[in-house]
Structures are given as C-alpha cells and as structure tokens.
N, C-alpha and C positions, 0 to 999 in steps of 0.2 A: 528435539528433532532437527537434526543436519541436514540442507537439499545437500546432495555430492551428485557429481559428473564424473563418469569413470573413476570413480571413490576417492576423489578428489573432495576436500570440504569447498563448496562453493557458497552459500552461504549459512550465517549461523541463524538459524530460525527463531531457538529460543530467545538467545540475544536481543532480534529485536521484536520480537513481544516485548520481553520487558521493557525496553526505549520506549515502547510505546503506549505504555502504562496498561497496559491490557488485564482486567481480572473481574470478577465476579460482579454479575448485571451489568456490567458496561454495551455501550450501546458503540459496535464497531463496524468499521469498513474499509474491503480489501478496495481499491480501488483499480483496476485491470487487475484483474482475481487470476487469469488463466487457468486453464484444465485441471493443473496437476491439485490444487486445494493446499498445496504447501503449507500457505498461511492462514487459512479459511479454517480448515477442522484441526490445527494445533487454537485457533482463536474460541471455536467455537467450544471446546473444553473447558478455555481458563474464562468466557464469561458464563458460561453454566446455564442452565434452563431457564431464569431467571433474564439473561442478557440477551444479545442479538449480534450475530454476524452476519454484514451486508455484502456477499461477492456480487462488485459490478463488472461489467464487460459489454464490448462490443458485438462480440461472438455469441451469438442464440447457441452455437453448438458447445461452446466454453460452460454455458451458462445449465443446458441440460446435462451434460456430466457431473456437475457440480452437486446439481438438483437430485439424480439418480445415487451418487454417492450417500449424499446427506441422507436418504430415504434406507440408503442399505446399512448406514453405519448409524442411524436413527440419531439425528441431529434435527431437529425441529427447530433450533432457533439458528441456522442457518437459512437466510432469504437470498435468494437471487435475483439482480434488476439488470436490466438490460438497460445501456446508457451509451452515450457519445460524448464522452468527456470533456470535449473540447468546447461545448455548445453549454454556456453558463445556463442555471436552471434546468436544464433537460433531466438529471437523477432522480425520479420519483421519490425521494427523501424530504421530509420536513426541513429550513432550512436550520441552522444552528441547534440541532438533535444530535450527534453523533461526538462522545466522548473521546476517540481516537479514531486515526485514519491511516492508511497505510499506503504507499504508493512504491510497487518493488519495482524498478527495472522496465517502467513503461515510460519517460517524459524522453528518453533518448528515443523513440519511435516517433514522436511526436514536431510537428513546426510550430506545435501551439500550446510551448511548456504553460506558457502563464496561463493562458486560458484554462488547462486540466488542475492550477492550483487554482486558481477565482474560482471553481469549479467545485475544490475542496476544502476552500476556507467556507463555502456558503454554507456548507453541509455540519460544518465543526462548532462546538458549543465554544462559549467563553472560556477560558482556560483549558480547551480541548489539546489534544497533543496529535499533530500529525508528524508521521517519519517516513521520511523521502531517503531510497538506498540508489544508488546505480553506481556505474560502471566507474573505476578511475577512470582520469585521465591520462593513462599513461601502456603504452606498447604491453598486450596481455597475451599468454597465448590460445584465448578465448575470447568471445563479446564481440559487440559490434565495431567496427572501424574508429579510430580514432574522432574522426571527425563528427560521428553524430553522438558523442558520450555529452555527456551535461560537465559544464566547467562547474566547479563546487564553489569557487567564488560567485560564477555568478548567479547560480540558484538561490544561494545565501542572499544577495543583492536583490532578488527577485521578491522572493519573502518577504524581508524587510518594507518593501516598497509598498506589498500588499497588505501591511500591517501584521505583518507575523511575527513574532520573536525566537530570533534563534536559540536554542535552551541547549543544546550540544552537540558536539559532531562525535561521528562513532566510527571503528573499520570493523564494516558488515563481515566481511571475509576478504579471504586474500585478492580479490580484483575489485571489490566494491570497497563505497565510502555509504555513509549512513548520518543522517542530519534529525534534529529534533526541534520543530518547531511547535511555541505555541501563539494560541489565538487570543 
C-alpha cells in the first residue's frame, strides 16, 4: 500500500513496515496515528489477531475514526489511546511493552522532538525497533516550510544521546528520509 497525493507516490508504506520489523503477534504503535489509518490497518494485518496495534493521537476526533473503521473493517486488535506526546509517561502503555514503534511526519509539528522520543523509547522493549520518517531537508514542492523539518543529523544525534542505536537510514519516498533506531 502507497499513500499518493494527486498519484504522486508520497510515501512507501510497505517499505517501512518492513524497517520496522512489523509481523505476526508483535506488539506495535503508530505514534500520531492521524485519521487516514495509512499505517494502523496495513499493521494491523501483518501482526494478525494474535498481535496489537496501538493508534495514538492527540485528536479524540482522529482517534474515533480510527475506532469506527476498525469496527467496520473488523480489526479487533487495533486499540486507540489518546495521549500528549510530549508529556513523558502520559501513553497508558506498559513501559518497555511495545516491539516496534512508528513515528511518520509528527516531530516537525512539535518544539518538543526529544520529549515525543523519551516518550517512545519508554514505551519500546529492549531491542525494540522504532522508525522515525519526515520530511527532507531540502526545497519540496510539498510539506512544511523549511525551517520546521527535523535536520536528520540531528535527530540521529538526539537518539544517540537518549540511548538509541542508529541501525539505518532509509528514503521513505521522494521528499522523506526514514531512520531505524534501536533500544
């Protein structure tokens, strides 16, 4: 599954499931899920009835779409939690539970990248795998302004600091960059 923009490939979906090692009983989470479920019900397939996909969000109205799909497309191990990411401990998640974790296109909204990853490293087990996608940093002609994209050096640097280990970098799609860290 491709998201496209005016059938444009914008990002490659499948792709990063796999980066993020996503597959049967795994215990996952979108982290800023948004409405559309892009990555919530391609995840909620590959861990199977068996696993768990966590779509978190901000938005109660993000979060009831979500809810309603999952009911109509009969995905039962899809959960929704409503969270403030930036606020350490607030995800009603066990801490060091969650085999992989996903963060598309949300820390460029944020003042408080580091906080929404201290926020995802708490949630992630020992050798879990989290993958962080956003925007280059480079003139697109799409995405947000230059200046609130995430520099890839220094989220890497950020990682590092938090005790992550960078395991590789990927191109999400033609304006995104894609990192795989683990814990």
């Amino acid at each position: 599954m491709i998201e496209t923009i005016s059938g444009n490939t914008l990002l490659d979906v499948n792709l990063i499931l796999h980066k993020a090692g996503i597959g049967d009983r795994r215990k996952v989470a979108h982290l800023g899920c948004g409405s559309s479920g892009h990555f919530v019900f391609p995840s909620a397939k590959l861990v199977g009835r068996q696993g768990k996909i966590y779509a978190i969000d901000i938005l109660k109205t993000v979060l009831e779409r979500i809810e309603r799909q999952s009911r109509q497309e009969n995905f039962p191990n899809v959960v929704t939690i409503w969270s403030d990411l930036e606020i350490f401990g607030a995800t009603r998640i066990e801490n060091s539970s969650l085999d992989s974790e996903l963060i598309v296109n949300v820390l460029y909204e944020s003042k408080k990248r580091v906080d929404i990853l201290r926020e995802a490293i708490r949630l992630l087990k020992k050798d879990g795998r989290l993958v962080v996608v956003e925007w280059k940093n480079i003139a697109t002609p799409l995405g947000p302004p230059l200046e609130m994209r995430v520099d890839k050096s220094l989220l890497e640097a950020a990682g590092r600091k938090l005790g992550l280990r960078l395991e590789e970098e990927f191109i999400a799609g033609p304006y995104h960059y894609g990192v795989v860290f683990m814990k």
